[in-house]
C-alpha positions in Angstrom: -27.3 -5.0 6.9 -24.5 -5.1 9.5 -21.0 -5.5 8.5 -18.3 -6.8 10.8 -15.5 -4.5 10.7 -12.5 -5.1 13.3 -11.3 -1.9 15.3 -7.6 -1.0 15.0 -7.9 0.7 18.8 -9.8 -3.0 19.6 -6.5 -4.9 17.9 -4.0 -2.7 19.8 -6.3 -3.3 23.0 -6.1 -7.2 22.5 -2.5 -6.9 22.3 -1.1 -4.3 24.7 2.8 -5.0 24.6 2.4 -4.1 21.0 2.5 -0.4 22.6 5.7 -1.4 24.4 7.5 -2.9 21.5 6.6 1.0 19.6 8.0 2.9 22.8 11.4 0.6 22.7 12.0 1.1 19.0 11.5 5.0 19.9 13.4 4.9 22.6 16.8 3.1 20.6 15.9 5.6 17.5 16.5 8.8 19.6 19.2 7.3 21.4 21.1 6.4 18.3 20.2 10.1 16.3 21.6 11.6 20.1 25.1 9.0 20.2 25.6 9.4 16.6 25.6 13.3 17.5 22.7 14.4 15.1 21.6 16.6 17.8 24.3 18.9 17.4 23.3 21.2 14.3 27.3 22.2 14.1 28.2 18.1 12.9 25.1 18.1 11.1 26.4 21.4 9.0 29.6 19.6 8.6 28.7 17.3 6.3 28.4 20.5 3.7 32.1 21.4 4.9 33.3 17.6 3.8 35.1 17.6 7.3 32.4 15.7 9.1 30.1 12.9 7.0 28.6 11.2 10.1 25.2 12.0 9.0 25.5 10.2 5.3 26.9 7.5 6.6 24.1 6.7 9.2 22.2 7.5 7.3 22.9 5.4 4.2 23.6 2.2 6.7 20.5 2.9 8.1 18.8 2.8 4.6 20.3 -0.4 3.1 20.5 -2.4 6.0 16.6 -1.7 6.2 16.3 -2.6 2.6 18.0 -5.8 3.4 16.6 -7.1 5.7 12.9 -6.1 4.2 13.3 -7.9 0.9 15.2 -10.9 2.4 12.0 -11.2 4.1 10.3 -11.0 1.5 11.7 -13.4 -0.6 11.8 -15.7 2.4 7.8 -15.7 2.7 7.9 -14.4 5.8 6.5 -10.0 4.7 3.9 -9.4 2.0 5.7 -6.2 0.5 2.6 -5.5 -0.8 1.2 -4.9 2.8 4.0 -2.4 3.4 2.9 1.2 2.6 5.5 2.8 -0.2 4.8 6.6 -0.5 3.3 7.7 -4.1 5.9 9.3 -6.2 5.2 12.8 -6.9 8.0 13.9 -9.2 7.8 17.6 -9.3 6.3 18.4 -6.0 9.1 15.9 -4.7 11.7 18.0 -6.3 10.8 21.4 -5.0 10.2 19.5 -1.6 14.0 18.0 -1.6 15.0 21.6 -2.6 13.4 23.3 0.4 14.1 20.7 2.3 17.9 20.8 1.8 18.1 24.9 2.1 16.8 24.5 5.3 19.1 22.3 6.3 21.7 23.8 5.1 20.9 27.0 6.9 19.2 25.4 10.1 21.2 22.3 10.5 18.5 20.1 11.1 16.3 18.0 9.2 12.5 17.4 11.3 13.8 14.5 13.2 17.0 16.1 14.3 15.6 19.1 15.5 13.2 16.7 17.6 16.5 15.2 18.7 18.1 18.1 19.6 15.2 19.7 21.1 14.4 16.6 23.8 18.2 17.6 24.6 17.1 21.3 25.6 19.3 23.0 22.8 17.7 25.9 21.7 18.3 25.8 18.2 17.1 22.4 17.8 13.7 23.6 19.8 13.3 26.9 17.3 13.9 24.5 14.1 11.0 22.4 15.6 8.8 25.2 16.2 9.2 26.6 12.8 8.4 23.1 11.4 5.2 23.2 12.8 4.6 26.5 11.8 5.6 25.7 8.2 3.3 22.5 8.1 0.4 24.9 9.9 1.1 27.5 6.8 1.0 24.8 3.8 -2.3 23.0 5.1 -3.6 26.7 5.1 -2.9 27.5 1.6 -2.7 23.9 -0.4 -5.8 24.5 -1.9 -4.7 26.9 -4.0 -1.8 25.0 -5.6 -3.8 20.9 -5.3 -3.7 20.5 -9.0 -0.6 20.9 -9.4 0.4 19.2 -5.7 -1.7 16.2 -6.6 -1.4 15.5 -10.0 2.6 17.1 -11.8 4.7 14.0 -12.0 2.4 11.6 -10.6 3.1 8.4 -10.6 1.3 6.1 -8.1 3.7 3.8 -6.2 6.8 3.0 -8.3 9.9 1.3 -7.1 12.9 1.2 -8.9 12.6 -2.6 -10.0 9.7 -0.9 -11.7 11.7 1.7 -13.1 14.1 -0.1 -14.6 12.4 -3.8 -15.0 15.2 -6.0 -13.5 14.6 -7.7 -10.4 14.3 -6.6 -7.0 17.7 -8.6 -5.7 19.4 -7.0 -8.5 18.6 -3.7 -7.7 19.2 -4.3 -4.0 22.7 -5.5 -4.7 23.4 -2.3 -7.0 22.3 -0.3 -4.2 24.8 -2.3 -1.7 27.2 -1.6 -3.9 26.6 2.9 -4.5 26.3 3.0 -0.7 29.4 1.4 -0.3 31.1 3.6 -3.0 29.6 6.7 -1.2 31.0 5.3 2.5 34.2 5.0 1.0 34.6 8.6 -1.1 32.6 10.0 2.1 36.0 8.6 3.9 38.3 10.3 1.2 36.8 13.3 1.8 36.5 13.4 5.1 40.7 13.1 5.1 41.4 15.4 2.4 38.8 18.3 4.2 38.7 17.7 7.7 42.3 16.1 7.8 41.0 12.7 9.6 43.4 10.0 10.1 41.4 7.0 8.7 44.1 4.7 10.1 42.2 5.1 13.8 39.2 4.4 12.3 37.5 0.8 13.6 38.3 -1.9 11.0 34.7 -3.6 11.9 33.4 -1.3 9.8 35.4 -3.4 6.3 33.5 -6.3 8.4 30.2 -4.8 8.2 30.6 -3.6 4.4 31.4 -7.1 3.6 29.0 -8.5 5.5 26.2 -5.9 4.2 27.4 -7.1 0.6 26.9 -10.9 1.3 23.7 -10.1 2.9 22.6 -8.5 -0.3 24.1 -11.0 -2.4 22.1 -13.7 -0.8 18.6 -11.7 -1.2 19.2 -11.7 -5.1 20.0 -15.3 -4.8 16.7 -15.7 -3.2 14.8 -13.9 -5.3 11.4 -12.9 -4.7 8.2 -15.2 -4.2 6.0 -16.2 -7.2 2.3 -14.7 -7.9 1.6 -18.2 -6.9 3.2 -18.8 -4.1 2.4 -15.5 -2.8 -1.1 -16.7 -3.3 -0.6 -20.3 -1.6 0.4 -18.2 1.6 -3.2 -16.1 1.5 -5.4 -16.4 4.5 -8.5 -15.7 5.5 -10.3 -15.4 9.4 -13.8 -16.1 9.4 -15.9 -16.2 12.0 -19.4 -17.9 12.6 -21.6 -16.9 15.8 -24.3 -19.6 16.7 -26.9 -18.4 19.2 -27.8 -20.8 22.0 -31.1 -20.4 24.1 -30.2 -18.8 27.7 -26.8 -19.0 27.3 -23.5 -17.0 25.4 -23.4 -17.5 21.7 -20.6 -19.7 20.3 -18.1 -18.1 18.8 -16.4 -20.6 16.3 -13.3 -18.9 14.2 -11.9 -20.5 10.7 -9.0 -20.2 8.7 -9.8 -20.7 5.1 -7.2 -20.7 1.6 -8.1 -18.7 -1.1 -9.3 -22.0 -2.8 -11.4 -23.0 0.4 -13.2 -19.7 0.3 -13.7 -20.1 -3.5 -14.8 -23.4 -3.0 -17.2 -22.3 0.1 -18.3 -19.4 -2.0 -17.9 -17.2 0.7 -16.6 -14.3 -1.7 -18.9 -14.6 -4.4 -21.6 -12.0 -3.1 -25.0 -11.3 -5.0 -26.2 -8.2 -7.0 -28.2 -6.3 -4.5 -25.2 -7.0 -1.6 -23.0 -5.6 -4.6 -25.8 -2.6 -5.3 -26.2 -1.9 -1.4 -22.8 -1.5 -0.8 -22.6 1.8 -2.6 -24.9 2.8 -0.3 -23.2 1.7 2.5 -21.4 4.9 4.7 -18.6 2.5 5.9 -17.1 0.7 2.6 -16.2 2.2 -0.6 -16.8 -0.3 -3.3 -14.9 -0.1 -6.2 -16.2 -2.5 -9.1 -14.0 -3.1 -11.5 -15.3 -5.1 -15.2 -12.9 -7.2 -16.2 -14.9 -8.1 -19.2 -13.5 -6.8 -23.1 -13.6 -3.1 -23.9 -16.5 -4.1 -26.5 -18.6 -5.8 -24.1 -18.2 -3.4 -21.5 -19.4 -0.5 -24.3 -22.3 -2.9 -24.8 -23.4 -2.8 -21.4 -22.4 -2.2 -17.5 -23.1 -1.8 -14.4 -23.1 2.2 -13.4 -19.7 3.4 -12.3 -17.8 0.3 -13.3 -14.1 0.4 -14.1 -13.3 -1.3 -17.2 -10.0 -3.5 -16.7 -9.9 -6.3 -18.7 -8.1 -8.8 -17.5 -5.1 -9.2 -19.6 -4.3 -5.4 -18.2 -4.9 -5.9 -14.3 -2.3 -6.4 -13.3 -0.7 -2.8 -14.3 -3.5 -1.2 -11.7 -2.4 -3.6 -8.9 0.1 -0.8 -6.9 -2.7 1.8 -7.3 -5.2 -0.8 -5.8 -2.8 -1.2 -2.8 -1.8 2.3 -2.3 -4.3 4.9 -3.4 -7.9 4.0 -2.4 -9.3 4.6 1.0 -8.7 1.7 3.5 -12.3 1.0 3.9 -12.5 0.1 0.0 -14.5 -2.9 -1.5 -12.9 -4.3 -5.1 -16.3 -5.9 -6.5 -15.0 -7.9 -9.4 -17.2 -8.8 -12.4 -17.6 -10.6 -15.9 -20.2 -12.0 -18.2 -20.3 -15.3 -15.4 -17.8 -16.0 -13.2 -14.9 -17.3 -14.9 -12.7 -13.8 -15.6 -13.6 -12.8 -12.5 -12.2 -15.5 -10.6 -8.9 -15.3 -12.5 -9.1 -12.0 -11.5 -9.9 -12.3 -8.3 -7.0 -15.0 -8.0 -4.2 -12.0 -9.6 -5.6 -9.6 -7.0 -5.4 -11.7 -4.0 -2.4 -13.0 -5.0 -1.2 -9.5 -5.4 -1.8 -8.5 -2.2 -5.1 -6.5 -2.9 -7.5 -6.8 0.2 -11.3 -6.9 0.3 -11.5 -8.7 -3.2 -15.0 -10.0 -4.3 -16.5 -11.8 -7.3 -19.9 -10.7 -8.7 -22.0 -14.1 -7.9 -23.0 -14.9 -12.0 -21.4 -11.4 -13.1 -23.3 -9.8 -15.4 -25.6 -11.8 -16.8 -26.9 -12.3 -12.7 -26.8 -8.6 -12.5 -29.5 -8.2 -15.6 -31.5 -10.9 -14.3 -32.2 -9.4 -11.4 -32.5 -5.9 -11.9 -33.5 -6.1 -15.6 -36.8 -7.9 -15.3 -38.7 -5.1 -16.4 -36.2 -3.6 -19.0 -38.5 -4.5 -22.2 -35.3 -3.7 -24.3 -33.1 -6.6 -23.1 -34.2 -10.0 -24.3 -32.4 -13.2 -23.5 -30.0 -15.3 -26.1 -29.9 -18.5 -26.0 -27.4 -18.9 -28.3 -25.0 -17.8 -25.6 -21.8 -19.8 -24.8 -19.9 -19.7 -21.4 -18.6 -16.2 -20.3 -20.8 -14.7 -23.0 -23.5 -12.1 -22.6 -26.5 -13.9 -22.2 -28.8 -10.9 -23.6 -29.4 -9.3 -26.8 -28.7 -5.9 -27.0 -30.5 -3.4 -29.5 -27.4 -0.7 -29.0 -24.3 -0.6 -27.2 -25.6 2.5 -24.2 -23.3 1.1 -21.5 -24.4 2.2 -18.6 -27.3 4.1 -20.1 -29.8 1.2 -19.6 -32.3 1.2 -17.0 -31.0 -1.9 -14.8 -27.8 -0.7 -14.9 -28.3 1.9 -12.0 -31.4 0.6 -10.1 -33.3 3.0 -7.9 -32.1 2.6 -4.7 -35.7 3.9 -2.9 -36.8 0.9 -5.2 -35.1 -1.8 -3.7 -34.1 -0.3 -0.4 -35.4 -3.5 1.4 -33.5 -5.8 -0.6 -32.6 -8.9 1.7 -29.5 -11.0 1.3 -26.8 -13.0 2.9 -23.7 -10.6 3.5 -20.1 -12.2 2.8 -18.2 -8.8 2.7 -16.1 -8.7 5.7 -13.4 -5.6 5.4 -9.9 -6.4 6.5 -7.7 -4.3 8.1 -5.7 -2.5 5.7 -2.2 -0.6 6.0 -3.0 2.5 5.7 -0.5 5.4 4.9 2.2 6.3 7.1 4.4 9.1 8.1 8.1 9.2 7.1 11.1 11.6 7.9 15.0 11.5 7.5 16.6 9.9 10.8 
């Protein structure tokens, strides 16, 4: 089967001045490191000194403003925050990484970006600090595989955000960091007199202006709040598209735009067992099923490399779901019918979790068409809704025969494919301005 899967090189294509808009925001980035003098590793190496604080102070306006503006977006509807890529938090790794990190600036005066900075200037420190970047990076790729355990796994916790951290709201915590970066502007100020013996009395007073301003701004993002699970939900979309072939002539391309209730109601993400069994097989989609069914029927019996999540818990895997798995990944959801897995399906979507299917009459669909020769499963008909419609003689899990069909077996299995993947954000790269 062939699987419709839109090119990111074929998106940027269709919209070229994307590539401009990339090139602009470079362009003002360097100009703004090179005006605000962060090519000059002596101010940088001031900021240890307490006589010059340029670089916090960018820094942090650059930090908050960004926050700002990001979750006022957010609450206004207008940016999925689930859609924006968060790095995983890595506590120990992170730790000796900040440590190395800030010797090296110390010593070097440069941070990576700055020395790119200063290097486009032609200064020859900023050029050396560059090159031994790119060495360093050259060195750790070389020998990470003897320290990955540790890399990958001490102090790991997935993406976390400090709402998260400290269960309040996101406004609230963007209001209290308004309110430390002010606090740090100012005593940056103080010190900046008592070191390096600046008169703060020729300083611009726009900049009182902006702090207020910044403060209002984050005032009015807390008022806001953020968007509901519902609401977040209302705003889903989906593209589909539907070719019809005509005789002599192009095919007609028609293109839809469907809610997350229209494509329930179409059933156009409600694929069957062997489109669910193929995709494992499938070298461009990772699928990922996740059984969303009760620990005990899940011991009773499932489907071979099943996650068991039940639903009451799903919504604590959510921010690995968006962040860890490959971009290319499938989440197949499943129950005993159909029911759990559509609320499911509904908290993931909702969520911001991409490529979400249901399991077309879960389980119970599953064992009726790859169990018709498994002697030891025999029908009940005593079986309510979102039960297990089969008797078991011992709970094997996924020890029973139709639980992982042979794949040479059924390797002409026919079916209708509904699994489109969607472009996903993948990770990023990041950096200190």
């Amino acid at each position: 089967m062939n699987f419709p899967i839109p090119s990111l090189i074929a998106v940027s294509a269709a919209n070229p001045w994307t590539y401009l808009i990339f090139g602009l925001v470079g362009f003002a980035f360097g100009f703004t490191l090179e005006m605000s003098g962060f090519g000059d590793s002596r101010k940088l190496a001031a900021q240890f000194y307490f006589t010059e604080l340029t670089v916090l102070k960018v820094m942090f306006t650059a930090i908050v403003t960004a926050m700002v503006l990001l979750f006022g977006a957010v609450g206004l509807g207008i940016l999925d925050f689930s859609q924006v890529w968060v790095n995983t938090t890595y506590i120990w790794s992170g730790v000796l990484g900040g440590l190395i990190m800030g010797v090296g600036f110390i010593i070097g005066g440069f941070c990576p970006t700055t020395s790119l900075a200063s290097a486009s200037t032609g200064k020859i420190d900023g050029m050396l600090f560059m090159l031994g970047g790119f060495v360093g990076a050259f060195l750790f790729g070389e020998t990470e595989q003897y320290f990955t355990n540790w890399y990958n796994n001490a102090g790991y916790y997935g993406r976390l955000t400090l709402d998260q951290v400290f269960g309040i709201p996101v406004g609230v915590v963007v209001v209290l960091v308004i309110l430390m970066a002010l606090f740090m502007f100012w005593g940056a100020e103080q010190l900046e007199r008592i070191f390096g013996k600046k008169d703060l009395s020729k300083e611009p007073k726009l900049r009182i202006v902006g702090a207020g301003a910044l403060f209002v701004a984050a005032v009015a993002v807390m008022l806001i709040g953020s968007p509901s699970l519902e609401d977040k939900y209302n705003k889903v979309k989906f593209t589909r598209t539907e070719t019809i072939p005509q005789l002599n002539a192009d095919p007609i391309i028609n293109t839809y735009i469907y809610s997350p209730d229209q494509m329930l109601e179409k059933r156009l993400v409600h694929i069957t067992p062997a489109e669910a069994f193929k995709a494992k097989y499938n070298q461009i989609m990772n699928p990922i099923y996740l059984d969303v069914r009760s620990e005990a029927e899940y011991n009773l019996y499932h489907v071979e490399d099943a996650v068991n999540v039940p639903l009451d818990r799903i919504d604590e895997i959510v921010p690995l779901l968006i962040s860890e798995p490959p971009a290319n990944s499938v989440f197949i959801v499943m129950g005993n019918d159909e029911t759990v897995a559509t609320k499911a399906w509904k908290l993931l979507v909702g969520s911001g979790v991409t490529n979400s299917y249901i399991l077309e009459g879960g389980v119970n669909n599953w064992i009726a068409f790859f169990g018709t020769e498994d002697k030891a499963l025999q029908p009940n008909p005593n079986a309510g809704d979102d039960e297990l419609g089969y008797i078991f003689p011992a709970a094997l899990g996924s020890n029973y025969e139709s639980c992982s069909p042979n794949p040479i077996e059924y390797e002409e299995l026919e079916f209708e494919a509904k699994i489109v993947l969607q472009i996903k954000r993948d990770k990023s790269g990041g950096g200190c301005g």
